[in-house]
C-alpha positions as CSV (number, residue, x, y, z in Angstrom):
1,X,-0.9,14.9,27.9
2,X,-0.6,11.2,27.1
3,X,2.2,10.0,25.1
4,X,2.0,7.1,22.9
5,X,4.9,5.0,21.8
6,X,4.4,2.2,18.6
7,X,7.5,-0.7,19.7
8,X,9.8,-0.5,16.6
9,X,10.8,-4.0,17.0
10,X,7.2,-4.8,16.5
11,X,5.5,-6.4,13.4
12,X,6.6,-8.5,10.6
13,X,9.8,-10.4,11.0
14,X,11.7,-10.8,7.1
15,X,9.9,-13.7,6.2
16,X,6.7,-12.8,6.5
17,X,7.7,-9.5,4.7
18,X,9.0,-11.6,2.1
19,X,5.5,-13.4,1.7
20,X,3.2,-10.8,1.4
21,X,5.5,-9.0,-1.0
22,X,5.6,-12.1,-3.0
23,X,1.4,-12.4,-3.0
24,X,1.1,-8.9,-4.0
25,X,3.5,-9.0,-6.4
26,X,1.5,-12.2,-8.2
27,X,-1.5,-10.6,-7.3
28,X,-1.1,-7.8,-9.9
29,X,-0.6,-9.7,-12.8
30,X,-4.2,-10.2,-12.4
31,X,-4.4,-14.0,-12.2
32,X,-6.0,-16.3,-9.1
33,X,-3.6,-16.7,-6.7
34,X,-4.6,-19.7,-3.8
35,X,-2.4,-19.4,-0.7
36,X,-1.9,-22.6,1.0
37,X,-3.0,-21.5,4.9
38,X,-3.2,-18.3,6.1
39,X,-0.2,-16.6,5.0
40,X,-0.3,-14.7,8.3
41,X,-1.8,-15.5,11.5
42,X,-4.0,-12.1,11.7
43,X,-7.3,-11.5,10.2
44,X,-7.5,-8.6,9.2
45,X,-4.4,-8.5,7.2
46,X,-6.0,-11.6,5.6
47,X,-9.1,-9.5,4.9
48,X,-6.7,-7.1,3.4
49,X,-5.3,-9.8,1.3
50,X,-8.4,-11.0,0.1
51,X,-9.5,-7.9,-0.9
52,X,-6.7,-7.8,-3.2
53,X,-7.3,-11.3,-4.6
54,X,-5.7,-13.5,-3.0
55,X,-7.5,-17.0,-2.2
56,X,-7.2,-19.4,1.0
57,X,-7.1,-23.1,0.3
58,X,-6.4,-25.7,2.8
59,X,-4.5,-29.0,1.9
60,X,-7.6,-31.2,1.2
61,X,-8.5,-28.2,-1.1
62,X,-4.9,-27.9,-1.8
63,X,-5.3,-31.6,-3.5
64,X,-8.4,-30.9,-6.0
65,X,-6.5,-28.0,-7.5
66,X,-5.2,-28.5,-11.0
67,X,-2.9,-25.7,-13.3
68,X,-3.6,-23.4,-10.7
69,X,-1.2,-20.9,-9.0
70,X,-0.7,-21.5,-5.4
71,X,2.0,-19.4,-3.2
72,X,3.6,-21.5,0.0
73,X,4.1,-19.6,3.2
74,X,7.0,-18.4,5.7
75,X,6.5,-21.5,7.6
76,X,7.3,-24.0,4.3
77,X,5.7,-27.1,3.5
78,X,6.9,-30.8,4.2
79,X,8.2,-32.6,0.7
80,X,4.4,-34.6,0.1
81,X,2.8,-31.1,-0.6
82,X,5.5,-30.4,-3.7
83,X,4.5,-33.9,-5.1
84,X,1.1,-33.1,-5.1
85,X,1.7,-29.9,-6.9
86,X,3.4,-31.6,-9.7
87,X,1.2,-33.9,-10.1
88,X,-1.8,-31.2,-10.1
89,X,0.3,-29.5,-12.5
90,X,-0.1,-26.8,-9.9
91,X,2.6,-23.5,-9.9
92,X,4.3,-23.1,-6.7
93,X,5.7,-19.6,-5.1
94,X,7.9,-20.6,-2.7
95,X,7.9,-17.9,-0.2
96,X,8.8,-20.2,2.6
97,X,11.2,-18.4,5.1
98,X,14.9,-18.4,4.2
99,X,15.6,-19.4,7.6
100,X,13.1,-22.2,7.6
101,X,14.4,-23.4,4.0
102,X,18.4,-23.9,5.3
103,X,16.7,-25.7,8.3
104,X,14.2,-28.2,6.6
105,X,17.5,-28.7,4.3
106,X,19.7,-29.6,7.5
107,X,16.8,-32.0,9.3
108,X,16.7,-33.7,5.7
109,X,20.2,-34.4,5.6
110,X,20.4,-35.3,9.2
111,X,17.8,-37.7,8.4
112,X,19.0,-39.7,5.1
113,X,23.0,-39.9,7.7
114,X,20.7,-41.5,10.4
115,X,18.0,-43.3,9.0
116,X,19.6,-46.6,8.9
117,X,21.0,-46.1,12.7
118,X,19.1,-46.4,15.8
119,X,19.2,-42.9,16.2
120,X,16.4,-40.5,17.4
121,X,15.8,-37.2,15.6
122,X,13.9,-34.8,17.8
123,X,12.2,-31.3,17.1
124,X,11.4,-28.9,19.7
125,X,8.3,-27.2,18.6
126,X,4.4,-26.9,18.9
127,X,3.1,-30.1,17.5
128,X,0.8,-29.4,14.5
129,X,2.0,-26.1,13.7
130,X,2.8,-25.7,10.0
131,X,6.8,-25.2,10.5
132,X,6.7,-28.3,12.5
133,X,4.4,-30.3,9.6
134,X,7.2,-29.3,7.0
135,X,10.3,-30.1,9.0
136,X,8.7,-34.0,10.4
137,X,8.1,-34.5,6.6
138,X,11.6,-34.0,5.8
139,X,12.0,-37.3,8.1
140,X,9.2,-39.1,6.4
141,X,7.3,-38.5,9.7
142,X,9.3,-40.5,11.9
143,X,10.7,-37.5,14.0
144,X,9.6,-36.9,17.3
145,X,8.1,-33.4,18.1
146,X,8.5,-32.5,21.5
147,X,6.3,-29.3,23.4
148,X,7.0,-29.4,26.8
149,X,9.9,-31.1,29.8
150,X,6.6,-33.7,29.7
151,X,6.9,-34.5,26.6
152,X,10.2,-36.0,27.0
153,X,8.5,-39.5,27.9
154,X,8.3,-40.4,24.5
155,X,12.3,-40.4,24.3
156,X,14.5,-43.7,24.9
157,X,17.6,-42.5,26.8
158,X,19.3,-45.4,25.9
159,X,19.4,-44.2,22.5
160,X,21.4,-41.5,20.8
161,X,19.2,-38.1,20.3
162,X,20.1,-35.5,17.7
163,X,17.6,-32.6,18.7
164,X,16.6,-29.4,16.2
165,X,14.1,-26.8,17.4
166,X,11.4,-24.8,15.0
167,X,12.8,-21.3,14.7
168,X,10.0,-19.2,16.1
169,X,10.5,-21.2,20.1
170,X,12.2,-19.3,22.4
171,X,15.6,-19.6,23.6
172,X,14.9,-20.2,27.6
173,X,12.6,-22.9,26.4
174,X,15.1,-24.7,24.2
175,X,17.7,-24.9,26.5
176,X,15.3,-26.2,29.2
177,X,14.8,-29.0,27.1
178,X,18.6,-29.7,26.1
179,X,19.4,-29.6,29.9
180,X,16.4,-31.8,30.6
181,X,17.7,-34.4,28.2
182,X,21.1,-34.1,29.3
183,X,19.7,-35.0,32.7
184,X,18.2,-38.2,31.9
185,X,21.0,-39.8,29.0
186,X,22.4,-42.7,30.0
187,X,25.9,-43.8,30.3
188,X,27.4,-44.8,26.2
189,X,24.5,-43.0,24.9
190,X,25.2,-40.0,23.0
191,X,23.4,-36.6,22.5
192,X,23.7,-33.6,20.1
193,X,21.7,-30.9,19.8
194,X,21.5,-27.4,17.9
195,X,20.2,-24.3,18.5
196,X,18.3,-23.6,15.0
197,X,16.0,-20.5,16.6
198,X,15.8,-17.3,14.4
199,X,17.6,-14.8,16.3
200,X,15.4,-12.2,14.6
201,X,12.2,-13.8,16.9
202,X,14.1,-14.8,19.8
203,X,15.8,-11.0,20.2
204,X,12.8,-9.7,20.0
205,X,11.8,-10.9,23.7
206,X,14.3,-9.2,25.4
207,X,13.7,-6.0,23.7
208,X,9.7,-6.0,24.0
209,X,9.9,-7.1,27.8
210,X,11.9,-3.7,28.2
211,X,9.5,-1.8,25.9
212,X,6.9,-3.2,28.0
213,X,8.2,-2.5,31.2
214,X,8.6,1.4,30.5
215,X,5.2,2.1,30.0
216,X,2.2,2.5,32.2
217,X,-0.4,1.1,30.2
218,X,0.4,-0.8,27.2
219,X,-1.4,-2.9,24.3
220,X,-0.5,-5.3,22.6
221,X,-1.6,-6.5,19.1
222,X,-1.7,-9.9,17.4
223,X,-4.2,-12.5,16.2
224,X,-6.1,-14.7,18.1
225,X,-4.3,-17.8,16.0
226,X,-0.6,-16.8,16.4
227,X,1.2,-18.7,19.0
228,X,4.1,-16.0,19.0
229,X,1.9,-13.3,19.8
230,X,0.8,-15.7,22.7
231,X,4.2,-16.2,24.0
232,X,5.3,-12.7,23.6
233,X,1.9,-11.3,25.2
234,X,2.6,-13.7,28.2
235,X,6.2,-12.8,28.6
236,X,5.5,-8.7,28.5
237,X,2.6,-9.6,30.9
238,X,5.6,-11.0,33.5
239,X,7.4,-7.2,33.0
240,X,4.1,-5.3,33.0
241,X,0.7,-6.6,34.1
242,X,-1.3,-3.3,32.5
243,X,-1.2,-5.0,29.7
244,X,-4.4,-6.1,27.4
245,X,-4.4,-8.5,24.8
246,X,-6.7,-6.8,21.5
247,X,-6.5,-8.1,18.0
248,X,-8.2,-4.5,16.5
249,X,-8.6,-1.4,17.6
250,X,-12.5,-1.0,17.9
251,X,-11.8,-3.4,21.1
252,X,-10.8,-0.6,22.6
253,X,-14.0,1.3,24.2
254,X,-13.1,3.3,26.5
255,X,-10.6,6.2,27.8
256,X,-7.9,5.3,30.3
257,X,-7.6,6.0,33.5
258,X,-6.6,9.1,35.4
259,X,-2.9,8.7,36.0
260,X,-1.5,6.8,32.7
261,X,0.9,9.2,30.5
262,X,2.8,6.5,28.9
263,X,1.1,4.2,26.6
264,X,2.9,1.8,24.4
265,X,1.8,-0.2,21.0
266,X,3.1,-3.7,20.5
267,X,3.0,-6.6,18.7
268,X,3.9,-10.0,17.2
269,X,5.7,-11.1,14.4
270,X,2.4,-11.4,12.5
271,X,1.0,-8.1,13.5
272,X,1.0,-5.7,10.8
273,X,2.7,-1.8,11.4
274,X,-0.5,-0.6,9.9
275,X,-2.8,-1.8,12.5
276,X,-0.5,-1.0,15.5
277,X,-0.4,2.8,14.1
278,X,-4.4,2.6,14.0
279,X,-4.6,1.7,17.6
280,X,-2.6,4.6,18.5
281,X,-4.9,6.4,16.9
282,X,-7.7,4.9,18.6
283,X,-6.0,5.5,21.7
284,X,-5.8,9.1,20.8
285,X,-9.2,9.3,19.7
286,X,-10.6,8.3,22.9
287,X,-8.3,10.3,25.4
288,X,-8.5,13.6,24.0
């Protein structure tokens, strides 16, 4: 008999919760409702979404929208995209994560104490991503996003650096970077950093490398665009490597192997608890 575990610490973090619940909640009034980006990175929650109503606009579309009703995702938007909606006459519904409000806040402040000064303001964090968008345009786009130990070239260690990260990195990576920096300051030169991860996303590693690890076979779900289910996906890979990367549960095709009785369901923070519970039903399906 195979057992099959679904991860409880899998699925949608608060914010993203938050969201959705705010897009159905505008979507039964019965009115268009745009969403500015994929609210979540996974498709077929999106196709869920849309069955429902809801519209996706990008931000050139975004611009040639006038009196409509447009709801702002858990990663929040940089301070340009709330001109442009009161100048389009356009209603927001701010459902950008609590967490990723008090930190856009902070970088702002940081920014109008430092502006004047010679000082560097740095953000950890994927360059491009939509978290990372909003938080550089709470510096007028003069802060320096920074990816990788590589990256670090574009820093003047001369300088004082004040470094934030974007809430979803993970902790080991963060603190490679501040002891990197650290490293490399020169004498005078001062540097400050803070930890700004949500502990919500970055506890979640620990937990899922040991959910991972106590399973023979195990599959985890997220879509092909989110960079946490990336990460996570790599780092359960290092704890188990019978692991497979799906995004829905038709990809599985076949029954497992002789010798597996312990399966385990995972996810990312974008993964839905409705589309982990119908791969273990796939999974069922196919091994009976």
């Amino acid at each position: 008999m195979i057992e099959i575990e679904i991860d409880q610490c899998s699925g949608f973090c608060f914010g993203v919760v938050n969201a959705i619940e705010s897009a159905e909640r505008e979507l039964r009034k019965g009115e268009n409702l745009y969403c500015l980006g994929d609210l979540v990175h996974n498709s077929l929650e999106m196709e869920r979404l849309k069955k429902l109503g809801l519209q996706t606009v990008d931000h050139e579309g975004f611009s040639g929208l006038e009196g409509e009703t447009v709801l702002l995702r858990a990663h929040g938007e940089p301070p340009s995209t709330y001109d442009i909606a009161k100048r389009q006459r356009i209603k927001i519904v701010d459902a950008t994560c609590p967490v990723v409000l008090k930190l856009q806040q902070r970088i702002y402040n940081c920014y109008r104490e430092i502006k004047d000064s010679d000082t560097q303001l740095v953000i950890y964090g994927k360059k491009g991503h939509a978290e990372v968008n909003g938080l550089v345009g709470q510096t007028e786009g003069t802060a320096i996003v920074i990816e990788r130990p590589e990256d670090l070239v574009k820093l003047d260690f001369f300088r004082e650096i004040m470094l934030f990260s974007q809430t979803t990195k993970p902790l080991d990576g963060f603190w490679e970077i501040v002891g990197e920096i650290k490293a490399r300051m020169k004498k005078g030169a001062r540097f400050l950093y803070f930890d700004t991860i949500c502990r919500q996303v970055a506890n979640r590693l620990p937990k899922i490398k040991d959910f991972a690890s106590g399973h023979d076979r195990v599959y985890f779900v997220a879509g092909q665009k989110s960079s946490n289910g990336k990460m996570l996906f790599e780092e359960c890979k290092k704890s188990n490597p019978n692991i497979t990367f799906i995004s829905e549960s038709s990809e599985i095709t076949e029954p497992l192997p002789p010798g597996v009785r312990k399966v385990g369901v995972c996810g990312a923070t974008s993964t839905p608890k409705w589309l982990m519970e119908e791969v273990a039903s796939r999974i069922r399906e196919l091994n009976m």
